[in-house]
LOMAR-993983 format. One record per residue (C-alpha): residue number from 1; x, y negated, z. Coordinates in pm, 1 decimal. Last residue first. Example, Ala and Ser with C-alpha at 12.3 -4.5 7.8 and 13.67 -1.06 7.14 Angstrom:
BEGIN
kolvo;u;v;w
2;1367.0;106.0;714.0
1;1230.0;450.0;780.0
! end
This chain:
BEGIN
kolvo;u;v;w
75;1185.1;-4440.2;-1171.4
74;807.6;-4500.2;-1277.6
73;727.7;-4356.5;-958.7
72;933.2;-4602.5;-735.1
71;772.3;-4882.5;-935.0
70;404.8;-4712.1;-901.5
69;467.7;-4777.2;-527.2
68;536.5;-5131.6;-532.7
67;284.2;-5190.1;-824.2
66;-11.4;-5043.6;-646.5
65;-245.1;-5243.8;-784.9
64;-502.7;-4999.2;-906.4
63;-389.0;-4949.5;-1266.4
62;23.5;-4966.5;-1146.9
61;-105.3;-4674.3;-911.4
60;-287.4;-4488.2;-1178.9
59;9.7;-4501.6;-1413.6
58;295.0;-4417.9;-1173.7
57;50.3;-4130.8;-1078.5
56;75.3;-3977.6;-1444.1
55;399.7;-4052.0;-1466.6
54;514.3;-3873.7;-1153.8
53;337.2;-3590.4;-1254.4
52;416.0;-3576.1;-1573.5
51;772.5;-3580.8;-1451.2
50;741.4;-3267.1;-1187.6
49;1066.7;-3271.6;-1040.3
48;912.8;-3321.8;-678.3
47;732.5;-3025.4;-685.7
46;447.1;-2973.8;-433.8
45;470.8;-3337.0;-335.3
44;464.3;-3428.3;-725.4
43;142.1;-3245.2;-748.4
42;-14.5;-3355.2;-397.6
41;73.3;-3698.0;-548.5
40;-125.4;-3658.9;-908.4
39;-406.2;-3524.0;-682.8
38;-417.3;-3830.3;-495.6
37;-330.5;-4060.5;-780.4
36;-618.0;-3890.2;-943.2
35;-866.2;-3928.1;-680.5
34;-749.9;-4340.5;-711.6
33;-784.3;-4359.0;-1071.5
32;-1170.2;-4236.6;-1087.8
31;-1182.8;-4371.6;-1473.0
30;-1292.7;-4061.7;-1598.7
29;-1010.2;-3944.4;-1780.6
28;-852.8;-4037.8;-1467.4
27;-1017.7;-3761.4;-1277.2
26;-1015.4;-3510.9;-1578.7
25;-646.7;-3572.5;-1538.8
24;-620.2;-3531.8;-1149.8
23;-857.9;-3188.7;-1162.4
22;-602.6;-3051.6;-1436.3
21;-257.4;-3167.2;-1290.6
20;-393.3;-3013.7;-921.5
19;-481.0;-2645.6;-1071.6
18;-172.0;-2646.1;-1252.0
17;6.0;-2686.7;-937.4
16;-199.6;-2476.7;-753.5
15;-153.0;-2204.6;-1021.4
14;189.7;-2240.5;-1012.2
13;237.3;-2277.6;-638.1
12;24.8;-1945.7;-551.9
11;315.3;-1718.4;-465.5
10;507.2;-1992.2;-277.8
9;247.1;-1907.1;30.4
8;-52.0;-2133.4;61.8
7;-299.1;-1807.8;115.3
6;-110.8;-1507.0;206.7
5;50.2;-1307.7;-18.2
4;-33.3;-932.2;-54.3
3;178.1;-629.2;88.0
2;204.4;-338.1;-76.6
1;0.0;0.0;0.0
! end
């Protein structure tokens, strides 16, 4: 009998990730920027290399006048 993964462990990261990029991008698509920056960050949290992700949230903070933190983003 093997041994399944709990839930949150490293196992699930690519689907959660992917899971995250979708929800944030039909989010924005529908003009709710500041869900998407949310799920845009719990993206970039979950990996930090992620430059879509970083993008995508630079763009949705710049868009609601976060222009501090879409600065570090954009970087």
């Amino acid at each position: 009998m093997g041994v399944r993964p709990t839930a949150g462990t490293d196992d699930d990261g690519p689907q959660r990730l992917r899971a995250l990029m979708e929800e944030a991008a039909h989010l924005d698509r529908g003009g709710r920027k500041v869900e998407a920056a949310q799920r845009y960050r719990a993206a970039v949290q979950l990996r930090p290399d992620l430059d879509s992700g970083h993008f995508n949230l630079a763009v949705c903070l710049h868009e609601t006048g976060h222009i501090r933190e879409a600065q570090h983003h954009f970087a």
